[in-house]
C-alpha positions in Angstrom: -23.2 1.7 57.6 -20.3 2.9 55.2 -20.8 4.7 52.4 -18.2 3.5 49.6 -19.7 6.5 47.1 -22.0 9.2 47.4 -23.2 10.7 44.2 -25.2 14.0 43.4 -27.0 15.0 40.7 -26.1 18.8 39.1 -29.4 20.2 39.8 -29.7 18.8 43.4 -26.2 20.1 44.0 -27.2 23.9 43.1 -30.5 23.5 44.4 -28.5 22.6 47.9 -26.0 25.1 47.5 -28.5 28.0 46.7 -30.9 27.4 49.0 -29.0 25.9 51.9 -25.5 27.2 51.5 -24.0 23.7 51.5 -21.0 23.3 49.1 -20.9 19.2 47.6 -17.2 19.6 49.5 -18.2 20.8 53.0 -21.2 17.2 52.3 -18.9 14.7 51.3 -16.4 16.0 53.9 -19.1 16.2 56.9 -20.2 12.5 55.4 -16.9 10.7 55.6 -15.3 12.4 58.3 -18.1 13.7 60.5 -19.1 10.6 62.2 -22.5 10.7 60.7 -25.4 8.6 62.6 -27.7 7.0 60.0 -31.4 6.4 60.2 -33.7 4.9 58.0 -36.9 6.5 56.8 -38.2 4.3 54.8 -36.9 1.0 52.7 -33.8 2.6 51.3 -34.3 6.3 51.9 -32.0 7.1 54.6 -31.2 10.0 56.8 -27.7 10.9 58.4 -26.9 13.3 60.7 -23.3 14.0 60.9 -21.1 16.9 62.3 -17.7 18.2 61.6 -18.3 22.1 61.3 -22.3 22.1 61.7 -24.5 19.3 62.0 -26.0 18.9 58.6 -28.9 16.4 58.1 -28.9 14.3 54.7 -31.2 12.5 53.0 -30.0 9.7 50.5 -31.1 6.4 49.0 -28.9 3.6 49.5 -28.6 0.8 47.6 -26.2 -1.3 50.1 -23.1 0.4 48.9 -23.9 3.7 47.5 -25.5 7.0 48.7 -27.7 8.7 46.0 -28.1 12.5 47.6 -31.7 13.5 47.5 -31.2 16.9 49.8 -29.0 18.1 52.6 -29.9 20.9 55.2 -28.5 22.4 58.1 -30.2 20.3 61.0 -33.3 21.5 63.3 -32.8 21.3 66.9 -34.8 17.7 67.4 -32.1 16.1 64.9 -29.1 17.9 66.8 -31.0 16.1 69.9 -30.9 12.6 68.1 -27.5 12.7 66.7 -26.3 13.8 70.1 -28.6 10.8 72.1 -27.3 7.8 69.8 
């Protein structure tokens, strides 16, 4: 799966940076050069799990081309598991 854009709405961006300390930089970055592993949750709610400087975990719809950020979180310890097992 590529991503050829990945947009974020203004209040999901502060809500992400306040509560989770994730800058929409350190995201994109960790998305396009982290070599994130994608997973679908369901129909076009995905989640990748990427890691360049931390493994972050991110949720997005995806419409075939485009990432639509819903949230982003440093990952737990069963998604560090995944990414690492795929």
């Amino acid at each position: 799966m590529k991503l050829h854009s990945i947009t974020i709405e203004p209040e999901i961006e502060e809500k992400i940076l306040r509560k989770h300390r994730i800058t929409q930089e350190e995201l994109k970055h960790a998305l396009e050069e982290g070599k994130p592993k994608f997973f679908v949750i369901r129909s076009s709610v995905y989640m990748a799990i990427t890691h360049l400087y931390r493994y972050l975990t991110v949720i997005f719809d995806y419409d075939g081309r485009n990432g639509k950020i819903l949230t982003a979180y440093e990952s737990s310890d069963w998604q560090i598991r995944r990414y690492n097992k795929s």
